[in-house]
C-alpha positions, 0 to 999 in steps of 0.5 A: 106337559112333559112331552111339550117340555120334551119336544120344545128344545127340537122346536126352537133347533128348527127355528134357529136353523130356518130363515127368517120370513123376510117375504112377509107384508109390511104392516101398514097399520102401524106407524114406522118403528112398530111392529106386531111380529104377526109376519117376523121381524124382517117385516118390520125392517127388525134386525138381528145384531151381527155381534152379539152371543145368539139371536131372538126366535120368532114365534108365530101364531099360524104355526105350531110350537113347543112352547109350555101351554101356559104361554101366551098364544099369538106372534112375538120375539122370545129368547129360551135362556136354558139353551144359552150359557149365563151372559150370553146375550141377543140383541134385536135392533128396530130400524133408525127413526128421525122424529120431529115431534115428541113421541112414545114408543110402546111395548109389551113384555114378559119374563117367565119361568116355570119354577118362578125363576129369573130367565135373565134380564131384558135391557133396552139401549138407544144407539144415537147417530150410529155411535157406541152402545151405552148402558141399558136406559131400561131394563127389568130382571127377575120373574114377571110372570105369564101375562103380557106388561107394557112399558113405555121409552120416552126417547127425546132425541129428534131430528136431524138426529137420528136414534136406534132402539135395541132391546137386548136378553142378557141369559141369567146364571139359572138358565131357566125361562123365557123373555118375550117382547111383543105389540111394538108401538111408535106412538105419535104422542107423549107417553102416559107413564115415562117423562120426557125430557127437554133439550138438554144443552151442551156445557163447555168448562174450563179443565179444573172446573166443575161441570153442571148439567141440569136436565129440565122433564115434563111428567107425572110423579117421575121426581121419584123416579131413578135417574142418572147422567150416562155418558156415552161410553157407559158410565154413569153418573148419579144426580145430585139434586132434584126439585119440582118446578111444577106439578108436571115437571122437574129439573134434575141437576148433575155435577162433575168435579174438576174435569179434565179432557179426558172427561170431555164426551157425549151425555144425557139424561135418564130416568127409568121406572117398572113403567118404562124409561125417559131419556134425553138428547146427547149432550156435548161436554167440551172441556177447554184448556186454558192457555200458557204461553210456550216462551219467557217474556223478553227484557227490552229495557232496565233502569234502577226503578223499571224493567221494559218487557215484551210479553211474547204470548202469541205461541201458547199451549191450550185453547183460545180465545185470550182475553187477558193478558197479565204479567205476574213479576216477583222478588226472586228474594221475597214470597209476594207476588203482584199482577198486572192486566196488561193489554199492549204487546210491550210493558213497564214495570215501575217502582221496582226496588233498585239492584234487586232481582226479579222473576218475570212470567205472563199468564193469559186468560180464556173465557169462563170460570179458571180460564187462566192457565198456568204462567209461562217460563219467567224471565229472571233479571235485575235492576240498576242501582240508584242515587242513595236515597238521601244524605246520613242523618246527623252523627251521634256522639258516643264518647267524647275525650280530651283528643279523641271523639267516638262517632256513631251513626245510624245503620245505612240499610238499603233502603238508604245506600239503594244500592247492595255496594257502596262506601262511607266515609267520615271527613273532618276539619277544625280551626286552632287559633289564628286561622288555622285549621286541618282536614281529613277523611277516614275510609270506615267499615259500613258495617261496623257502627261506631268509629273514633276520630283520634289526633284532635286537639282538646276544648275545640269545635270539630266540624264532621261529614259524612258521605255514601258513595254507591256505583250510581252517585253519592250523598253528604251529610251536613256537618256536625259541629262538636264541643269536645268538652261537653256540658248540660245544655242552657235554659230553654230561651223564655222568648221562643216559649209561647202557649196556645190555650183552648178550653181544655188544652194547651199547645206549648212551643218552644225552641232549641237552647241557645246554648246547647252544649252538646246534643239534645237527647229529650226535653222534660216538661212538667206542668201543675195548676197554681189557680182557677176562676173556677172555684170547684178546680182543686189546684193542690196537686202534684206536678205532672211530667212529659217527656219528649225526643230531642227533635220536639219543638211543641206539645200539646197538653190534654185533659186540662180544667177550663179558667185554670192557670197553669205552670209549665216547667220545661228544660233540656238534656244531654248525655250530661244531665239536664240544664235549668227549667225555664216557666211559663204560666199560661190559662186554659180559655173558660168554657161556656155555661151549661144549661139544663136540657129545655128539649120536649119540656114546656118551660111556660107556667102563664100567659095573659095577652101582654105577659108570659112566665116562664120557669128558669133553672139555674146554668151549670159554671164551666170553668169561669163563674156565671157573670149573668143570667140574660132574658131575649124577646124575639119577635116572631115575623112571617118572613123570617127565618125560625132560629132551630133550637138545637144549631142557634147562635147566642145573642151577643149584642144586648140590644134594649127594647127601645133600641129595637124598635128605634133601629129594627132590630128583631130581638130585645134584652128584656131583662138581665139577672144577677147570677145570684138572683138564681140559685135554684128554678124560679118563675119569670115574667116576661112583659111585667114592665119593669126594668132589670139591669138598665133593661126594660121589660115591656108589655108584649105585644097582644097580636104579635108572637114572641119566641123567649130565650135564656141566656146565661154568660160567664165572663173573665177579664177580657174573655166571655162564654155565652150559651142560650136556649129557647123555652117558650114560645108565645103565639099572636092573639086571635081575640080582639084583646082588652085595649091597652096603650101600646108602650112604643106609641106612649113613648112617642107620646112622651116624646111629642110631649116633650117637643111641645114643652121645648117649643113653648119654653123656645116662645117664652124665651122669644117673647121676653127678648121682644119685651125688653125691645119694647121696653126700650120702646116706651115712647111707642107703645103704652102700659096698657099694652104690656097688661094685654100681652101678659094676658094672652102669655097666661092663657096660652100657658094655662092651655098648654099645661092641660094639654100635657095633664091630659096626655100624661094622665093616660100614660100612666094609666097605661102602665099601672097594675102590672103584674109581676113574680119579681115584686121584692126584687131590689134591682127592679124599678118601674118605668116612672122611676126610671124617668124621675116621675113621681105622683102629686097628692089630689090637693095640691094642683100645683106644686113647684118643684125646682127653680132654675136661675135667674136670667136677664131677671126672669124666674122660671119654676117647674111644675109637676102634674101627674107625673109631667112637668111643664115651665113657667116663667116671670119677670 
């Protein structure tokens, strides 16, 4: 073992020193780029880098060597790191490849020692399209052991590209040990134990932005794998996030903050394991520059208000293309900044502020995230002055004496004068007896806010102006009359007060005194109530009081109480004290009643076929008491349309039942109650037949559906506030029901009765007239005549009094043993009493009950028969 270990340095000498077996055949069972070093590397198209520090020694296996014995026998590259200085490096380079498809190359490797130290570290670099080396994509170190590994390079880089594979032996600090390489493969499928990346694409940012490149790989279990983004310069860049798309593939994401141009270069993916490495194509990261215009814009034209501006952004510093174009102006004065998108080569700015300085610059916009670049020189420039913008507001009167008047006026800001310049002056003019008069003007101090006009004469009328002058124009103020002697003002005229009720609020207006006596400053109103239609109002209470600023004309009044009748006391002031009150009353609307809530509660206690009851509850006053409480009958029609019971409107009209059917009406007022009738719930029949309030109440009808409202009203002098609500429904009658007269055909009945009555009673009348004409006539005609004609008269009558007899007969048995929950109520009749019909006792057949006056010597007597009547007259 030792003379091996002695004679082993003369044996690597001797290799060193020959040539390398360049005449060796090709080896033509593997594919381009392998090689099993049987015949060198020079066979294999191998090479020795012209650079680096020493080279790689072939070991062949039809030659003898000095190697320990415990190295593995055969052909391959070896490098003996005790004959090399720690960092020396040797690099040997397999020839370029162009592949189309994806590929694996395959190799065998060993580092070994006989102490078990590290003979250095053997790194693999892939050099794409003759450019820089970058760092190592694989590379192991320290102490493998005697026997051959393998490891696998997933290069993805493909045609028109081409790739070189180096693998380099960098000698270690020990110096002790060999790196071998042997059985290299270029296999014409995907590696078994190393990922291959997909394209990796180029990313194009804006300078300033972040930069992402996502890598996209297929491969087993490489998501835990060592991976980084290296650039082709050597440095890396560590991934910032990792995520399994499936079993079989992974997607790495690395990130670049603020990149700059000198940023901009070539990237690509890497991954490595002890099983071999991946490595992705070069990837381009441009990095553009947005652009700035190289020129300040140019000022075309300027007004008070606008400036006129040619942009001049066609000389620009940066990268194109522009896709925008915004001017960003300012107030030189002021900290905002406002921007304008701008797409023509000129630009007018508006609504600028007059005599005011601007700063003017252009920016311009490339595509992508931060492609605005930085805004160009600023154009600084100012606007024109402007016509003020309106006329002094009336003078104020600060002090007032005998000859002399203390003006004050408001602070003229610029926001009036629109101008940094102008002038003020004060004019006046008076009349003193018999026409005459005086005038003047007096130059005032803009700055200073008060100034007193002397030399006037006392008790008199002044008249004054004041008037802005700026470079642009000028403006008067009206004139301003002014008492020298001043006092409280007058009473508010009564005729100008007028107030405008609402239910809960009062809209007072009112006019300026007619006597002013100087300058109002506020107006005082104080307000109370005095009475209320609603007794549960508390009217004793203090008097509250608004005030308002000179210039009011009109208050409105909120939070009032319904039906309330309020004072208003209203007066003015000046700086004298205020003047006398003037008072108005005025009442507040009433409201309507409030029901109680029927919503999702069955208000319906019974219902026959002719009758439904139902439950009432009392209503809720609101500022007026309930006047009535009002019971609606709807008829429920196929083709009409169904009222909601939330959004319905009242029933205003009272329509009667018999003025319904007579005009079509689709409802009747089947009952009105006295709100005294109600002071707690009760039941209510509706359809019990009596009469309510001038309101009948009929039957309903068996095989008709019916919709009952309750309605409740309350009404004050001439103002009425109704609210109503739906309570029950009932539906038509699916069953033939007991047969019951229907009460609109027994009122024709009633009717046809009566035009039978008229039309003998027209009879009687005619055959008396014929019989005074015969009695005149006795010369033609006999006694026995006259016998035979009453006959037939006392017949016919008989006849017509049993036909009435029968008819009403059936009526009232129609309307007899109705029901009803309201049998004690005084105001309830039946429908008889309402026509005058009562009943005849069984013995009595015929019983007269009126005699009517004598005509032409007749004598007629009405008679009642079960509830109908019917006439008789004699001679």
């Amino acid at each position: 073992m030792d003379a091996a270990a002695a004679a082993l340095p003369a044996f690597v000498a001797l290799l060193l020193l020959s040539p390398w077996p360049l005449l060796g055949s090709a080896q033509g069972q593997f594919s381009a780029g392998g090689c099993t070093f049987d015949d060198g590397p020079g066979a294999c198209d191998y090479h020795q880098d012209l650079y680096d520090d020493f080279e790689w020694v072939h070991v062949s296996a039809q030659e003898p060597h000095y190697l320990p014995p415990e190295m593995p026998q055969g052909s391959y590259m070896i490098v003996d790191s005790s004959d090399h200085d720690p960092g020396e490096k040797a690099r040997l380079q397999l020839p370029t490849m162009k592949e189309n498809d994806t590929h694996c190359i395959d190799f065998s490797y060993l580092l070994y020692s006989q102490k078990g130290l590290s003979p250095g570290t053997l790194n693999i670099l892939v050099r794409v399209n003759k450019g820089p080396l970058a760092n190592p994509i694989w590379n192991v170190t320290g102490f493998t052991g005697r026997d051959w590994l393998r490891a696998e390079l997933a290069v993805s880089t493909f045609w028109p590209n081409e790739y070189q594979v180096i693998f380099e032996a960098e000698v270690s600090g020990g110096r002790s040990g060999y790196i071998a390489i042997d059985d290299i493969q270029v296999l014409s499928y995907p590696c078994d134990k190393s990922p291959h990346f997909l394209r990796l694409g180029d990313v194009e940012v804006n300078a300033g932005q972040n930069a992402t490149f996502q890598c996209i790989a297929t491969g087993r279990d490489a998501v835990h794998n060592k991976l980084w983004l290296q650039r082709r310069n050597g440095e890396d860049i560590p991934v910032a996030q990792t995520k399994n798309i499936n079993h079989r593939r992974f997607a790495a994401s690395f990130r670049l903050q603020e990149v700059t141009k000198t940023d901009q270069d070539l990237y690509r993916c890497v991954t490595q394991s002890e099983r071999g490495s991946g490595v992705s194509n070069f990837a381009q990261l441009i990095v553009r520059e947005p652009p700035r215009p190289i020129a300040p814009p140019q000022l075309l034209g300027v007004g008070p208000t606008y400036l006129l501006i040619q942009l001049n952004a066609n000389s620009i510093i940066g990268d194109g293309p522009i896709i925008l174009k915004e001017v960003e102006y300012r107030m030189t004065s002021g900290s905002w900044t406002e921007t304008h998108a701008v797409n023509a080569p000129t630009y007018k700015l508006w609504h600028l502020d007059p005599d005011t300085e601007y700063e003017i610059r252009v920016l311009l916009t490339r595509p992508g995230e931060g492609g605005t670049g930085l805004p160009g020189p600023p154009l600084i420039t100012r606007t024109k002055c402007a016509e003020p913008m309106r006329t002094p507001k009336t003078l104020k009167i600060a002090e007032i004496q005998a000859r002399r008047i203390a003006v004050d006026w408001e602070s003229l800001g610029y926001n009036i004068t629109r101008c940094h310049t102008f002038n003020v002056t004060i004019c006046y003019h008076f009349f003193r007896g018999h026409n005459e008069s005086k005038a003047g003007c007096l130059d005032m101090d803009p700055k200073a806010p008060q100034h007193v006009v002397n030399h006037l004469p006392p008790y008199t009328n002044v008249s004054l102006k004041m008037i802005l002058t700026n470079p642009e124009g000028r403006k008067e103020s009206e004139e301003t009359i002014i008492q020298t002697d001043e006092d409280v003002p007058g009473p508010v005229p009564v005729n100008s007060l007028q107030g405008t009720s609402f239910e809960n609020k009062i809209f007072l207006n009112w006019k300026e005194p007619l006597d002013p006596n100087g300058i109002i400053t506020q107006y005082e109103v104080s307000y109370s109530s005095i009475r209320s239609f609603d007794p549960a109002v508390p009217v004793a209470g203090p008097p509250q009081t608004v005030s308002n600023l000179w210039n009011s004309t009109h208050h409105v009044f909120m939070h009032l109480h319904p039906g309330t009748t309020y004072q208003f006391l209203i007066r003015a002031s000046t700086v004298k004290g205020f003047g006398p009150a003037t008072a108005i009353n005025v009442t507040t609307n009433i409201s309507a009643p409030t029901l109680p809530d029927y919503e999702g509660v069955d208000a319906s206690l019974n219902e026959t076929a002719t009758t439904i009851t139902v439950l009432l509850r009392p209503a809720q006053a609101k500022g007026a008491p309930i006047s009535a409480y009002q019971i609606v009958v709807e008829e429920l029609h196929p083709h009409r349309t169904k009222r909601e019971t939330g959004a319905m409107e009242c029933y205003q009209v009272p329509v009667t039942y018999q003025n319904a059917m007579s005009g079509g009406a689709p409802y009747y007022f089947a009952a009105e109650l006295p709100p005294g009738n109600l002071p707690e719930p009760a039941p209510f029949t509706v359809g019990d037949n009596r009469t309510y309030q001038g309101f009948w109440n009929p039957p309903l009808a068996p095989r008709k559906g019916y919709n009952i409202y309750f309605q409740a009203m309350s009404s004050v002098e001439k103002e009425t506030k109704t609210q109503c609500v739906r309570i029950a429904t009932k539906a038509a009658a699916t069953e033939e029901p007991e047969v019951i007269p229907d009460p609109a055909k027994q009122t024709d009945r009633v009717v046809k009765i009566a035009g039978i009555s008229a039309g003998i009673l027209v009879f009687i009348l005619l055959l008396l007239v014929v019989i005074l004409i015969v009695k005149k006539r006795r010369s033609y005609y006999s006694y026995s005549y006259y016998l035979k004609l009453a006959k037939k008269r006392k017949d016919a009558m008989g006849n017509a009094r049993q036909e009435m007899t029968h008819m009403v007969n059936a009526m009232d048995r129609s309307y007899a043993d109705q029901s009803t929950l309201h049998a004690e109520d005084p105001l309830s009749i039946t429908f008889m009493d309402q026509h005058n019909f009562s009943p005849r006792l069984p013995s009595d057949p015929l019983v007269p009950t009126a005699v009517l006056v004598p005509i032409t010597g007749r004598k007629s007597v009405y008679h009642g028969d079960n509830n109908s009547f019917f006439a008789i007259s004699y001679l």
